[in-house]
N, C-alpha and C positions, 0 to 999 in steps of 0.2 A: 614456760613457753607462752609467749604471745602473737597474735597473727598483727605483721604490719603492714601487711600490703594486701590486699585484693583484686584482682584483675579478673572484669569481665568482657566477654568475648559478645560483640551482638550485633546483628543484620538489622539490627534496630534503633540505633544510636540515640536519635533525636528522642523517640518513644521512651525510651530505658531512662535516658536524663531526668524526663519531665516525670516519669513516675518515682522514680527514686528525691527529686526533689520535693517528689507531691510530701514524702515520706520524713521528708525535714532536713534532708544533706544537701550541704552548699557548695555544689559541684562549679566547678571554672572549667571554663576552656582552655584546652593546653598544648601545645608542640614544640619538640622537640626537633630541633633540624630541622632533616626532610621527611620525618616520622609524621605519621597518621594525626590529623585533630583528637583528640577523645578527650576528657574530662575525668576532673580528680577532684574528692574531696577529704577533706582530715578529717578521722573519728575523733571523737573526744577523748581518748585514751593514745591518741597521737598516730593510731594508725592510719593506711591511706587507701580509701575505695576508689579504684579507676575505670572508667568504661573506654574500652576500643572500640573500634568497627573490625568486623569477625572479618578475616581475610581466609585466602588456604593457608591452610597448617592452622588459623589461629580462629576455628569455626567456632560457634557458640555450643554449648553443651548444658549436659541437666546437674543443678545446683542446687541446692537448696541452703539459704540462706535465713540467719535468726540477728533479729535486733533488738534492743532493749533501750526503747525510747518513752522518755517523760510525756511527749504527748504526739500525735500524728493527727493531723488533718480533723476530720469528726469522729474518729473514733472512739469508744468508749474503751475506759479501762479495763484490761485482759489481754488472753492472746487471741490473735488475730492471724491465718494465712491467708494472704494475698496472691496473686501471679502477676509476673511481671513480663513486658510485654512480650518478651521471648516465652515464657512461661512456665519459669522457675518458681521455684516456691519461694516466699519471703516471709517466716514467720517473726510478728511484730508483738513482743511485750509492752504494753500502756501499760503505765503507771499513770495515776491522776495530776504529778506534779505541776508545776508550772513547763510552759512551752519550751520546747531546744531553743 
């Protein structure tokens, strides 16, 4: 079993994007019909992280999340947890490789 899709729920949207891009994902803007703007991008193993705007029923919650990225931002190789701007945890393995 693989995860292929991820759906985050957040009263933060614009913040969530910019951090998670800080983070190396190439999120787009996206809609569907008359469905909500929110953003999606493909993992490198083809799965799909999307962010919503947290409605009723569909409110943000506690996550904690792990990635394993060749390089992020200034980071030094290791792990690394972050919060994100709702303030999940996002734990980040650097490896020294060359950049996503």
């Amino acid at each position: 079993m693989r995860p292929i899709l991820l759906v985050i729920y957040t009263s933060k949207l614009e913040e969530c994007r910019s951090f998670y891009a800080s983070l190396g994902l190439d999120l787009t803007a996206e809609q569907h019909g008359d469905g909500p703007r929110h953003f999606a991008a493909v993992l490198a193993d083809g799965g799909v992280l999307e962010l919503y705007p947290a409605t009723s029923g569909r409110e943000t919650g506690a996550l904690r999340l792990g990635f394993s990225v060749d390089r992020a931002a200034s980071l030094p190789s290791g792990v690394h947890v972050l919060r994100d701007p709702d303030g999940r945890a996002v734990e980040l393995h650097v490896s020294g490789q060359s950049a996503m």
